[in-house]
C-alpha atoms as one frame of an Amber mdcrd trajectory, in Angstrom:
protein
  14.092  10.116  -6.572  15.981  13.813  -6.613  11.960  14.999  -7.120  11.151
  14.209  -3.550  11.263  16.186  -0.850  12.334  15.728   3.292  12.809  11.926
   2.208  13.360  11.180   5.663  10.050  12.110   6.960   9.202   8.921   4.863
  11.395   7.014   6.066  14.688   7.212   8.218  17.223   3.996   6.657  19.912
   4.887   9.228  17.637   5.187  11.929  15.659   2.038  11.369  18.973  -0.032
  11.006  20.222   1.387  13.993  16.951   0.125  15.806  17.507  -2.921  14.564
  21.077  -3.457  15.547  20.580  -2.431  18.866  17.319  -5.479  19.504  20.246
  -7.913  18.077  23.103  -6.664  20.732  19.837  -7.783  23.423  19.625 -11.336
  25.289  16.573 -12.574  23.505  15.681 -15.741  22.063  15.624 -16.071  18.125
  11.695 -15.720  17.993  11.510 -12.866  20.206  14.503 -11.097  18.951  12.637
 -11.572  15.151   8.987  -9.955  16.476  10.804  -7.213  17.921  12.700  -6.151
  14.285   9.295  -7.074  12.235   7.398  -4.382  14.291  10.047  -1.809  13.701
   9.584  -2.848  10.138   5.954  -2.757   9.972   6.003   0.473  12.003   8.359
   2.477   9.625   6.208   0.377   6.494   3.180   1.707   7.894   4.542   5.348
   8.638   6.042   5.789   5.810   2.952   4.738   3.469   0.738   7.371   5.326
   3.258   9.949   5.223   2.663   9.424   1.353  -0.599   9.322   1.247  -0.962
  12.761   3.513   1.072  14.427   1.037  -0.981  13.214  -1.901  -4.488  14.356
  -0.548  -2.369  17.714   0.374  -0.600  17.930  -3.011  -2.586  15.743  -5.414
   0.496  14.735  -7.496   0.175  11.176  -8.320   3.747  11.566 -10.176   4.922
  12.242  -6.287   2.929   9.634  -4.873   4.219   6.450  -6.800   7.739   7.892
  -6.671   7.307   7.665  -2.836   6.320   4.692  -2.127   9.280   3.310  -4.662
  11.299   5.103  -2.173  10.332   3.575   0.655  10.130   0.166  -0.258  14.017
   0.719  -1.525  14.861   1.962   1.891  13.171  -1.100   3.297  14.972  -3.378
   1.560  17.589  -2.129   1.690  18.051  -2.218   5.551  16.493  -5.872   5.578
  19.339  -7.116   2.966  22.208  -5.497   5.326  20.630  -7.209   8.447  20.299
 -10.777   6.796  23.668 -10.405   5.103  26.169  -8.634   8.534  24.307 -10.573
  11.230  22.529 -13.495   9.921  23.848 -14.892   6.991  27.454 -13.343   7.289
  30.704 -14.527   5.424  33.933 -12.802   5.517  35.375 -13.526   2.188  32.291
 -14.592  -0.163  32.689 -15.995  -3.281  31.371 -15.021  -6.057  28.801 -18.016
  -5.838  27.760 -16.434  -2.470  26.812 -13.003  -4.389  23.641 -11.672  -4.561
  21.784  -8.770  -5.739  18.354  -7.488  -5.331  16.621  -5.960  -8.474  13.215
  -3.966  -9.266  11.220  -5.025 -11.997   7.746  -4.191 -13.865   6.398  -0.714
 -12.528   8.391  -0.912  -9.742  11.533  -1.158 -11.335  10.647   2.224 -13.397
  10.103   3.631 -10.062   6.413   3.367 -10.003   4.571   2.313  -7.503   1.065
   2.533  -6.705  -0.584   2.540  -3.199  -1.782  -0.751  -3.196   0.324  -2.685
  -6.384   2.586  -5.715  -5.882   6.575  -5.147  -5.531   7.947  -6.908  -8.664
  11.844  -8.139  -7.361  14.835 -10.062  -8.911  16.922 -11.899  -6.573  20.001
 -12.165  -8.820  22.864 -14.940  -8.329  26.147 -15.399 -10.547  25.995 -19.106
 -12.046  25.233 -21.026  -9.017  22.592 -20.952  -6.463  24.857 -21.380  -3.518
  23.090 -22.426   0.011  23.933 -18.789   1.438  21.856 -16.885  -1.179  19.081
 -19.583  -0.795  19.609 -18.402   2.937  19.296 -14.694   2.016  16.716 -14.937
  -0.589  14.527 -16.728   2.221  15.610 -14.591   5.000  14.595 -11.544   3.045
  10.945 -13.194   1.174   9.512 -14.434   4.926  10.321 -10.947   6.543   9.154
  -9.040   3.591   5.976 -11.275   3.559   5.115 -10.999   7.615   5.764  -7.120
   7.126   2.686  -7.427   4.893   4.149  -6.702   1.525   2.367  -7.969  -1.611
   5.402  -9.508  -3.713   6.298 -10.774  -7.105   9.411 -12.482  -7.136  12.035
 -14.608  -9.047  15.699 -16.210  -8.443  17.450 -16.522 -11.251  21.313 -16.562
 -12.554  22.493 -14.055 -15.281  22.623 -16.284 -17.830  18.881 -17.846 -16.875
  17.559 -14.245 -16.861  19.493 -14.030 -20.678  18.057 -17.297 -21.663  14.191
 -16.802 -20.483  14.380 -12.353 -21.880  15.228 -14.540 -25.174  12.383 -17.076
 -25.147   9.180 -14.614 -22.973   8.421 -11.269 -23.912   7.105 -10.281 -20.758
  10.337 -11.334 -18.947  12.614  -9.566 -21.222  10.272  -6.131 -21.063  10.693
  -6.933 -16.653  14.582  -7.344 -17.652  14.650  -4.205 -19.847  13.177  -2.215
 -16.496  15.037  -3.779 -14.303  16.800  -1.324 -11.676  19.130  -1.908  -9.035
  18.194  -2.022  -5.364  21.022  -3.341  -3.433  23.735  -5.794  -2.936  26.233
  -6.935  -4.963  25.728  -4.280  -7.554  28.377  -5.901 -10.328  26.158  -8.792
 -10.939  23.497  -6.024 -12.126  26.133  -4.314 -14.028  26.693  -7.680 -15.893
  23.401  -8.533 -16.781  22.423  -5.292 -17.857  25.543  -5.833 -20.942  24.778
  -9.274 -21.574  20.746  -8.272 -21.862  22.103  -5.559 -23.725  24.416  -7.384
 -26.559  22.736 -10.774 -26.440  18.942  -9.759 -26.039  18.427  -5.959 -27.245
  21.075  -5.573 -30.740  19.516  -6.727 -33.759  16.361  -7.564 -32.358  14.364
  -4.250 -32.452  12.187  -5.577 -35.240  10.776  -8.656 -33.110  10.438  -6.714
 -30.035   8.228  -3.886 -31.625   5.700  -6.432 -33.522   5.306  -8.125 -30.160
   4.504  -4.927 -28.144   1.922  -3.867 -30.721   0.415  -7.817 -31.231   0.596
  -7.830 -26.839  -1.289  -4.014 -27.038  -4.163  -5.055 -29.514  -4.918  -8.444
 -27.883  -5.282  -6.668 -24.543  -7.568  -4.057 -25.871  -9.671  -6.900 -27.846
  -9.823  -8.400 -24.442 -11.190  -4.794 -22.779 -14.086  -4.518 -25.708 -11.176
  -2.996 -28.444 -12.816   0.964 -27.099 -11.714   3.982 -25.067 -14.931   4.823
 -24.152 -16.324   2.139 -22.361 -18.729   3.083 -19.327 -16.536   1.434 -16.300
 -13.280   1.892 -18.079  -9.960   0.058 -16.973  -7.861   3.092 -16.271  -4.130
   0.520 -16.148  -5.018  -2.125 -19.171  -8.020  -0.308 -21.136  -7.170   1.623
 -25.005  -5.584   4.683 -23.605  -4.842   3.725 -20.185  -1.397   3.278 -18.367
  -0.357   0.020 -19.901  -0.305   1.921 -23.554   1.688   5.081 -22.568   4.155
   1.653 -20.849   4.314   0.630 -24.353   5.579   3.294 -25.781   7.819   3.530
 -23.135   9.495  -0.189 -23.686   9.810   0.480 -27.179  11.036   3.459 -26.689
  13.853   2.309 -24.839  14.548  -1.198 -26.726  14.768   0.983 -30.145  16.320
   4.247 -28.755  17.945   2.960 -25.375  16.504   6.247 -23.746  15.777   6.130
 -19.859  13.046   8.603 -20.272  10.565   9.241 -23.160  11.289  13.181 -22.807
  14.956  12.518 -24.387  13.286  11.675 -27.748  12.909  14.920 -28.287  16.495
  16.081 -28.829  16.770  12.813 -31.010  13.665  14.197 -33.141  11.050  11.301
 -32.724   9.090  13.452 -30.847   8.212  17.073 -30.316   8.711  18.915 -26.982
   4.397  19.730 -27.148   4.098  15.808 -28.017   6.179  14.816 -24.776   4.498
  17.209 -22.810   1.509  15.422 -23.968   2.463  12.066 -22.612   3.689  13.972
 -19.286   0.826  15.454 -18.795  -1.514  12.194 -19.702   0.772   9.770 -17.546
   0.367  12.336 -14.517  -3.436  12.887 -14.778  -3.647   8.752 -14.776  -0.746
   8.243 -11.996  -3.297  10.462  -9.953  -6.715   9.034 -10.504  -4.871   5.324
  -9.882  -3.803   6.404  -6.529  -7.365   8.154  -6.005  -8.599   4.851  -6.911
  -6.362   2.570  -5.022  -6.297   4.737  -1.565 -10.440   4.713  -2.025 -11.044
   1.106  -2.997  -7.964   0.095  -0.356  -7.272  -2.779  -3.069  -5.409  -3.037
  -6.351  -8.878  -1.743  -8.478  -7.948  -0.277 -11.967 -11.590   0.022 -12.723
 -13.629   3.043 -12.689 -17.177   1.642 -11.729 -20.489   3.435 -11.204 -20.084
   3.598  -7.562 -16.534   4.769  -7.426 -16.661   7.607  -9.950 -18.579  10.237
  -8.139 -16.478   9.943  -5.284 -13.037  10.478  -7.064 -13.899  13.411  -9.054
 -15.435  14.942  -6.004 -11.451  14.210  -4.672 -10.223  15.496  -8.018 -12.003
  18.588  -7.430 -14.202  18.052 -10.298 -17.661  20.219  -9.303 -21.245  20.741
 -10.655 -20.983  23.738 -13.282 -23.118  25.041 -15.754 -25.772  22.556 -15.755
 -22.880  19.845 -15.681 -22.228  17.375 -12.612 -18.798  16.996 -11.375 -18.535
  13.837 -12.753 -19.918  14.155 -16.106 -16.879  16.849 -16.275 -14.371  14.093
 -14.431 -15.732  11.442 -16.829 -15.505  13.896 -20.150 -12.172  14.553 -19.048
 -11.010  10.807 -18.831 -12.237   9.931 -21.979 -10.339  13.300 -23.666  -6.898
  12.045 -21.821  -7.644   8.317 -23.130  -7.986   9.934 -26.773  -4.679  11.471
 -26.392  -3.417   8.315 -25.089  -4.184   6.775 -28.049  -3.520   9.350 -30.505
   0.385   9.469 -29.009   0.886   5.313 -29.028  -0.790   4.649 -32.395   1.265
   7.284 -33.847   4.318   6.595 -32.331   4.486   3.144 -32.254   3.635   2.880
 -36.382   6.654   5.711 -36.435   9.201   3.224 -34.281   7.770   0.448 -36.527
   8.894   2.397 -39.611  12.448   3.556 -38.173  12.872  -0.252 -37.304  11.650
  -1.249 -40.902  14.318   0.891 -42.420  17.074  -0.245 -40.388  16.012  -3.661
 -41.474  15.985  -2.154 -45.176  19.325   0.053 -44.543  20.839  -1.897 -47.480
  18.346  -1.912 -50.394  17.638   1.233 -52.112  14.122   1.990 -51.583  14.068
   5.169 -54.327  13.985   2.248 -56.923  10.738   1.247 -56.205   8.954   4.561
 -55.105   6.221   6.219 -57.629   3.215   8.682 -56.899  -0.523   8.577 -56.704
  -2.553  11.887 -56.847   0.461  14.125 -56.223   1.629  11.654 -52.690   4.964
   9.281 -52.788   4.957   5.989 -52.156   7.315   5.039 -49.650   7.259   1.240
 -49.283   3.895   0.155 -50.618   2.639   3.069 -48.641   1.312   6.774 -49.262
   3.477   9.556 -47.715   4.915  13.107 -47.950   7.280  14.536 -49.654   8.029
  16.730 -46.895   6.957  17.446 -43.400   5.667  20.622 -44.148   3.065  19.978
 -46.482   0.364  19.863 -44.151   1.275  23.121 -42.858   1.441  24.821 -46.661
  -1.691  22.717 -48.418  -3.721  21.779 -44.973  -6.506  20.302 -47.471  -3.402
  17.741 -48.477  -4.663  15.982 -45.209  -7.787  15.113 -46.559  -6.626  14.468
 -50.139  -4.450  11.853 -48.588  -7.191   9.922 -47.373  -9.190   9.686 -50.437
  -6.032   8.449 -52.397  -5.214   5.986 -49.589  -8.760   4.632 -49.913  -9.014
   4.744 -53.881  -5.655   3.219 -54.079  -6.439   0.976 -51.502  -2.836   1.760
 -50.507  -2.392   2.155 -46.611  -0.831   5.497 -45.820   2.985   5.772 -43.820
   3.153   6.543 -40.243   5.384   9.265 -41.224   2.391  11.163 -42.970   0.237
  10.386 -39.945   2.534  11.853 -38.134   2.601  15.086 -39.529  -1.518  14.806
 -39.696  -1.498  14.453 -36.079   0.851  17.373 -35.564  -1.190  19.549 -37.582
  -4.743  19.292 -36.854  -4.858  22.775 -35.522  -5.152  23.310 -39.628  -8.137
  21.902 -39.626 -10.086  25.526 -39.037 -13.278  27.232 -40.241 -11.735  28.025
 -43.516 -11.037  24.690 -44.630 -14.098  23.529 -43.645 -16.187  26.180 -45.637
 -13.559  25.320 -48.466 -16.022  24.051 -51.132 -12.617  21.819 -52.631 -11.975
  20.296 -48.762 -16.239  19.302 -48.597 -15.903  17.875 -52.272 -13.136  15.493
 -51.016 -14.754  15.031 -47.900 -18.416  14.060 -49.304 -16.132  11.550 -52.348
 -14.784   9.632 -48.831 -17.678   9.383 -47.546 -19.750   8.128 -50.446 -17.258
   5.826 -51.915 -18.350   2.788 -53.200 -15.605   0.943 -50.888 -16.808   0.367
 -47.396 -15.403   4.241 -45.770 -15.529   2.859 -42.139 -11.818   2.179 -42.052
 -10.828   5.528 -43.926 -13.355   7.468 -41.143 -11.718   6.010 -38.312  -8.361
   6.639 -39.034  -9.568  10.371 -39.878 -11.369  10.083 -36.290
């Protein structure tokens, strides 16, 4: 939250509990004394959302955007929990059965959150659901609700939250984002070690293969393309949802809080995280576009909408081009890197969690070669990162042996293809040696399609 700037012109905690204590020092009935605090909620709710928004048409920085309205819903919360807790609810010496704790999840928990997405939260109790954090819990979900907030939420112990991360994917990925909010912040500190040692160790294997089976069945579900005419920009192949993958694996596998600290760690490159930076901003930004235009949760970019938003993105007629041909072409080239970065990465954390499952068997035994490549695991590969870079025709050869051999190749060697397209120049392709291997591909006798588009 250290990225945003004048917080308090978003919203002013201190001032709006202040407001708030001083209706309950007044003589007024229950009701009345309730519809005075939920306008001063709605009022700094509604402020606050505009005073986003008026920065994002001014600055166009989605990144900002979702990071400010994650602030203000915090601040929100915040001051609701403190009311329900001191005044309403109070008890001098709680037990720990009286704890609770309020917790982000899903987007919102990695501090992302779009103008018009739900609020994901985890109303977190010890062991026992005791009648004062039923009390809370309600207190907090009926103000929440008549303050007009869309909400996702769940009450659960520690060890239900262990039990259900070990038994449902999607509530152990909501577990593994899970950030705290407020309240009894030991009971978060607790369930992040148990999720750690109990759900996370030992486990990386299962967890990857179920992000990647998850990730294909949504984009067989979305037509299995990128370039579809009314593309999903949050679910469809290269949209949000895959750069989220490769963020939960990320972190399951490497325990990183952000994907730029692969980089240090080698699993990516500093151009390959800028990449991903520069994607997940360009599609934080057209979402908001989207959402602030369509004033609904839309992650579709129909016919009628697209003109509009890249008239918004600045996106005008040029050359013989309209603005949004240029906004569309544009899409389409972000969803391509998209996909490029998770089906590269994802097949590299699938390797890395292969070999830890292999640590103890001595792979060297087994390994041979096939037109000059190793094979590492029943698969073609490299002998050294480099290669590409010394013999850039290698990165052709490599395809024509994976598809005579019928030998898949390793996502370490796709890797390095992917880092060195830039090879790939007029030279080589008036190299009568690179067009000989390129014409045997594409007139093999085996069915090419699958060779051409992995090359794609």
């Amino acid at each position: 939250m250290s990225i945003l700037k004048n917080r308090r012109k978003i919203i002013n905690r201190q001032g709006l509990q202040l407001a708030i204590e001083e209706v309950y020092g007044l003589d007024l009935p229950n009701n009345k004394r309730r519809l005075e605090w939920l306008k001063l909620y709605k009022d700094a709710l509604t402020k606050g959302y505009d005073e986003v928004e008026r920065r994002f048409m001014e600055d166009q920085n989605g990144a900002l955007a979702v990071a400010g309205n994650s602030f203000l819903v915090d601040q929100l919360l915040r001051v609701v929990y403190d009311i329900a807790a001191t005044y309403l609810y109070p008890a001098a010496n709680p037990t720990k059965s009286e704890f609770l704790c309020v917790v982000a999840v899903g987007g919102y928990g990695r501090g992302e959150l779009a103008p018009q997405s739900d609020v994901d939260l985890l109303f977190l109790y010890d062991y026992k659901l005791s009648p004062r954090v039923e009390q809370l819990v309600e207190e907090m979900l009926y103000t929440l609700w008549d303050i007009g907030l869309k909400l996702g939420q769940s009450t659960r112990s520690i060890d239900d939250c262990i039990r259900l991360s070990k038994q449902d994917d999607t509530i152990c990925t909501s577990i593994l984002e899970a950030r705290y909010i407020w309240g009894e912040k030991p009971l978060y500190t607790e369930l992040r070690k148990k999720f750690t040692k109990q759900v996370v160790e030992g486990n990386d294997r299962r967890f990857l293969e179920s992000k990647l089976q998850e990730r294909d069945n949504r984009h067989q579900n979305m037509g299995d393309s990128r370039y579809v005419l009314e593309p999903n920009i949050k679910d469809g192949k290269g949209g949000l949802r895959d750069l989220h993958t490769l963020y939960w694996v990320a972190k399951f596998l490497y325990r990183v809080h952000d994907i730029s600290e692969l980089v240090p760690q080698g699993k990516l490159t500093k151009k390959e995280s800028g990449t991903f930076a520069k994607a997940q901003q360009f599609l934080w930004t057209l979402r908001c576009h989207l959402h602030y235009l369509s004033k609904r949760p839309e992650e579709r970019l129909t016919f009628d909408v697209q003109p509009e938003l890249a008239r918004r993105m600045g996106y005008t007629d040029h050359a013989g081009t309209l603005g949004v041909e240029r906004f569309m072409k544009h899409y389409f080239l972000i969803a391509k890197e998209v996909g490029d970065l998770t089906r590269i990465f994802c097949a590299a954390f699938e390797a890395n969690a292969q070999r830890r499952k292999l640590l103890n068997l001595s792979l060297k035994v087994f390994r041979k070669e096939i037109d000059g490549f190793p094979v590492d695991g029943g698969r073609l590969t490299i002998d050294s990162p480099k290669r590409f870079q010394a013999t850039p025709i290698d990165m052709l050869r490599i395809f024509l042996a994976s598809q005579e051999s019928g030998l898949e190749i390793h996502p370490n060697a796709m890797q390095a293809v992917t880092r060195h397209l830039s090879r790939i120049n007029n030279k080589l392709r008036a190299d009568f040696e690179a067009n000989r291997v390129f014409r045997k591909i594409l007139c093999s006798v085996d069915d090419p399609e699958i060779n051409l588009r992995q090359m794609r």
